[in-house]
N, C-alpha and C positions, 0 to 999 in steps of 0.2 A: 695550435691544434692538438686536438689527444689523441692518443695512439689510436682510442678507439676508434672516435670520426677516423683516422686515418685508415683505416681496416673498413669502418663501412664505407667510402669513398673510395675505395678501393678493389683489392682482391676480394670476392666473395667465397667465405669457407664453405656454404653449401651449397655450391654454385648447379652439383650435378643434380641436386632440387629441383630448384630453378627450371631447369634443362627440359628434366620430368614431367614438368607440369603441365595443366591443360595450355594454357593461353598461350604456353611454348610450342605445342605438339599443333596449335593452330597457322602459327608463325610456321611451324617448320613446313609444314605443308602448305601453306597460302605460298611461301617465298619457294620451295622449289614448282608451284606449277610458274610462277612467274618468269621464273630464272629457265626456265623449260622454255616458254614464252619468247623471252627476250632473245634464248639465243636459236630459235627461228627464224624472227625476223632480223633478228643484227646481221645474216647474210647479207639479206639485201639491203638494209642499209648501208652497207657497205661498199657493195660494189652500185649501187645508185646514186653513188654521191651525197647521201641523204642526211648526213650527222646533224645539220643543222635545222634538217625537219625535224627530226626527232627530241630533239633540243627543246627546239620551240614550242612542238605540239603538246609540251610538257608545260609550259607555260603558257598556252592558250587553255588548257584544262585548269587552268588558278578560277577564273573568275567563275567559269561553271562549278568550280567548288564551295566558291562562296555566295555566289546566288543562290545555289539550293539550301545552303545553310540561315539564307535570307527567308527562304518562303517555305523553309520547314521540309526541305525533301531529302531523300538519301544523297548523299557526298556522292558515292560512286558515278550515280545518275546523271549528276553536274555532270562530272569530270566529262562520264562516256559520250554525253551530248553536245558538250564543246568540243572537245577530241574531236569527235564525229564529223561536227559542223566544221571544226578546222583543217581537218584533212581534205573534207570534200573540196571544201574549197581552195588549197592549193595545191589538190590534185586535177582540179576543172584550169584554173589558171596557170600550171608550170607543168607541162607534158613533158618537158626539156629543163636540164640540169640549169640551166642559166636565169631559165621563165622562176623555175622555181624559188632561186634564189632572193630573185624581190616581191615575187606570190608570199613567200612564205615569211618574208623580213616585215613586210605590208601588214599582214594579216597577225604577227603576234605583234606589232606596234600597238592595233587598235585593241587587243583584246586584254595587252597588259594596262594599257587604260582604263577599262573596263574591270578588271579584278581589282587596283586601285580603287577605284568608285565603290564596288560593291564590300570588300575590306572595309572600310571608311563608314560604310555602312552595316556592319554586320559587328556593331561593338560588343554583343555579346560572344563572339565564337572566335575569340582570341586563341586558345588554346588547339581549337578547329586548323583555324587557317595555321598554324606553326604546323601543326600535321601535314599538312597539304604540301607546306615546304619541304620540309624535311623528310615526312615520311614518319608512318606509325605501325609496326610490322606486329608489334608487339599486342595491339588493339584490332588483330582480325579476326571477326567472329564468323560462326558457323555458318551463316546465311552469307556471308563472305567470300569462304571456301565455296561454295555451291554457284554461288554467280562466275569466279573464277575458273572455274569448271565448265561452267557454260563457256564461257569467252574463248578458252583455251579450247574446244571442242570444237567452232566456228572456226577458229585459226586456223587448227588444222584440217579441218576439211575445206577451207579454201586455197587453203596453200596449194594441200595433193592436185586441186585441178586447177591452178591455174600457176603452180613451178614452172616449167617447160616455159610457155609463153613470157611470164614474167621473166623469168631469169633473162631470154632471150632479148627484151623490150628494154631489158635495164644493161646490159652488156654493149648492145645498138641499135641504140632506137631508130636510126635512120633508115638501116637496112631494114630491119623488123618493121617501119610503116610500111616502106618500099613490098613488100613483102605480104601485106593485107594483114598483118596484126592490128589491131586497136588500141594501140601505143596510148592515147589519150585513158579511155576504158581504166585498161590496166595500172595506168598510175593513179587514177583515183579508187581502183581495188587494192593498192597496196596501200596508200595512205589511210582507206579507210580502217584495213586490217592495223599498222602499225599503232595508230587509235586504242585501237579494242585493248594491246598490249600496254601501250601507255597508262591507260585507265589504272591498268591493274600493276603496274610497276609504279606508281605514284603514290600506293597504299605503302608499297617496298621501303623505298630511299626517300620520295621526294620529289616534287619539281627539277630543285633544287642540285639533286646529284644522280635523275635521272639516266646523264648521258652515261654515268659510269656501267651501270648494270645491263644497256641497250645496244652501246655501243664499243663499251672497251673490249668486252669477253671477244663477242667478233672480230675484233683488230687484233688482239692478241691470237686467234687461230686464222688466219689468215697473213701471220708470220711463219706458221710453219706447215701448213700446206692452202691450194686454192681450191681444191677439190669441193664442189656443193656442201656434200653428204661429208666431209669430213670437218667442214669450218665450223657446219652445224653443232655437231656432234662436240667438236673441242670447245667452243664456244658454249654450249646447253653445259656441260662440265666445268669450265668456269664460273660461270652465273652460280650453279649449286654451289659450287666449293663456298665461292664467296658469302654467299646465303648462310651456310650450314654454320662457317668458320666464324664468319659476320656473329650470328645470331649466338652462338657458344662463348665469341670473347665478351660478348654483351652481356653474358649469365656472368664471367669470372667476371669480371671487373664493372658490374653496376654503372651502365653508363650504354646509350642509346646503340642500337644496334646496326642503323645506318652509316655510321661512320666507317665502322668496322666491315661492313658489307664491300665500301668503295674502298678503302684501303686495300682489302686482299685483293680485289679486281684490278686495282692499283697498280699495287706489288706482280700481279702475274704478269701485266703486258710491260713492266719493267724487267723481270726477268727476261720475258722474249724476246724484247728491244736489246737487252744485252748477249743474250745467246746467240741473239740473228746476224748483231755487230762482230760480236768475237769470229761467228764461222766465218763472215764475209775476209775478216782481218786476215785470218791466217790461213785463208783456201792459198794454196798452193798455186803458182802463176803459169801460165800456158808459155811451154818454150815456143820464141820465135824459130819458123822454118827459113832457113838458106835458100 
């Protein structure tokens, strides 16, 4: 290989070009309202037990990608109406952490079948469907941003009214039925919102590396405090960094910017896993009293 290939396969010397440019400035802003997005709801997924709906509902949005790509319709549209239809549905069949666990195992079984089929089907949109995997951050257009916008607006004014209730429904459900909440309700209001999120974090990373951006940010701040309003807040702060960092080492070094996104989200709750281990190591032990 010649130095040159080596150079463009590489480090990018104009990278802060790159950086500058529109389709960047698209990216930067599509990725942080996501990263905003995700680390809303990565609270409650979190203390919901939910990682593995979120998982999933990443990969029951596959075939809604590629069916639309079958009959000619916008990608997003899949994605949001399988999402949709997959949330409802194992948010009507798993009100409880347990119900959910084979609601929701069930329900991306048949659907990953399904994206199968329609892949196999859809020979012209190879390049489509690797998107859908991986994630094309770098390909969001204006009309992108704007539907994104919308989504993230619906987020959050569903969140503001129904925080309090949820948080309490996902904390304990038992009590909170006991109690005249609508435990049932509620968790198909969250799965439906988590949906709306997924949609638009699929554009981000990926199916494929999904959990990293949904669900790591939140695990990582919920190492160092449990406080709502602060896992929030740590967590919407990791998602950007990793967006922002992602999206920059992707300019220097010519090379996709998904990887780079999960890597620093990565790297962060590896730090915090180590910082959290070290204080535990070396707190200081409680004298026994006589």
């Amino acid at each position: 290989m010649s130095v040159t290939n080596q150079i463009a396969a590489g480090f990018e010397p104009e990278w802060i070009d790159v950086v500058t440019s529109t389709f960047m400035r698209n990216a930067f802003l599509g990725g942080t309202v996501v990263a905003l997005a995700s680390g809303l709801i990565g609270y409650f997924v979190i203390i919901r037990s939910s990682a593995f709906a979120a998982h999933a509902l990443a990969h029951i949005g596959f075939p809604g990608a590629t069916g639309a790509l079958l009959v000619g319709a916008p990608i997003s549209l899949g994605l949001l109406v399988f999402c949709a239809v997959g949330g409802l549905v194992i948010g009507v069949l798993g009100d409880r952490a347990s119900q959910r666990e084979v609601a929701t195992g069930t329900v991306l079984a048949f659907a990953s079948g399904l994206g199968i089929l329609f892949a196999s089907l859809a020979t012209q949109g190879a390049a489509t469907v690797t998107s859908v995997l991986f994630g094309n951050l770098l390909a969001i257009k204006t009309s992108e941003l704007v539907l994104f916008a919308g989504l993230m607006f619906a987020l959050v004014a569903a969140i503001a009214v129904v925080f309090r209730p949820l948080r309490f429904a996902s904390l304990d459900p038992l009590v909170a039925e006991a109690k005249g909440l609508p435990v049932r309700t509620l968790s198909i209001v969250f799965m439906l919102l988590l949906a709306l999120v997924i949609t638009m974090a699929v554009q981000v990373v990926g199916t494929l590396l999904l959990f990293g951006l949904v669900v790591t940010p939140a695990a990582t701040a919920f190492m160092v405090t449990a406080r709502p309003a602060a896992v929030i807040a740590i967590g919407s702060l990791i998602s950007i960094a990793s967006v922002w960092f992602g999206l920059t080492l992707s300019a220097m070094f010519n090379l996709p910017p998904s990887f780079f996104v999960i890597a620093v989200a990565t790297l962060a709750w590896l730090a915090g896993w180590l910082i959290t281990r070290r204080s535990r190591t070396v707190a200081p032990a409680v004298p026994a009293h006589s």
